[in-house]
C-alpha positions, 0 to 999 in steps of 0.5 A: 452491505452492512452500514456502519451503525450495524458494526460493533463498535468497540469506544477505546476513547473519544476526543472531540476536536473539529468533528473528529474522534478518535476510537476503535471498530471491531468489524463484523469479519474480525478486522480492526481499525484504531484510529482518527474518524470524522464524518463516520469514516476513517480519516487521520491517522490510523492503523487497520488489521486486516484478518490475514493479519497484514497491517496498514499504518498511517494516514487515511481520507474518506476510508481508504489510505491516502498520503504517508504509510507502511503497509505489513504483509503478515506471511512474509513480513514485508513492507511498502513505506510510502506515499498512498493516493486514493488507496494505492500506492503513488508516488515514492517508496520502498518496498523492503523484502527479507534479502532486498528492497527496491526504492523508486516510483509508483503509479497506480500501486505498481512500482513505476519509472525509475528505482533502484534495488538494493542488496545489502547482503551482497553489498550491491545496488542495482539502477533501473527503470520499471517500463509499461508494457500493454498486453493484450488478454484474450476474453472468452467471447471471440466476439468480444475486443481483448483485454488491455492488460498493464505489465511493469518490466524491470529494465537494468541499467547499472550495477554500483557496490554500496558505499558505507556512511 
């Protein structure tokens, strides 16, 4: 592990304010946070790019992204808005694709419960629920127990046109 005082550190400013700064690391694998810090971790609001180019923007606690957010995907240019706990996605979202975006719940960075998809090129919605399933995944040992693994499944329910504001 490489500690924080081994990290390059790159001032932009520093601000004093309730033992918080804020500033900007160069990590040693080329990654960036610009941002509030306290207590040598990220907390506040920052922005992190990751190497890949994917980008978090938002609120942090105790290093990891906690509260409101968006997330960029880089290759696709997708997007996760929404609420973070604990550094997965909680709560209520929207993740927006280039031809659609599904609005609804999340649980332990899955989308959870009920939601809808929107197809605005189409001009359509469609209501639902994501339902759990436990599957079991077999591991190499016989003698070991299986794997639980949890699925999200998409369970339609209705299809309405969009209605213009």
């Amino acid at each position: 592990n490489i500690s924080i005082q081994e990290w390059r550190l790159v001032i932009s400013e520093i601000r004093e304010e309730q033992e918080a700064r804020l500033g900007e690391f160069i990590y040693p694998d080329g990654s960036k946070y610009e941002g509030n810090w306290q207590d040598d971790l990220r907390n506040g609001h920052g922005k992190y790019t990751y190497v890949n180019g994917d980008t978090y923007e938002g609120e942090w606690n105790n290093h990891v992204r906690h509260g409101q957010g968006v997330y960029t995907y880089q290759a696709t240019a997708s997007q996760y808005i929404g609420t973070w706990k604990d550094g997965k996605r909680e709560g209520g979202g929207e993740w927006i694709h280039k031809n659609h975006k599904y609005v609804g719940g999340f649980a332990n960075d899955q989308p959870h419960g009920e939601g809808k998809y929107v197809f605005q090129h189409v001009g359509c919605e469609q209501r639902g629920e994501y339902v759990t399933h436990e599957l079991p995944q077999s591991n190499e040992e016989e003698e070991e127990e299986p794997t639980i693994i949890t699925v999200a499944k998409w369970k339609s329910k209705t299809i309405h046109p969009l209605v213009s504001a």
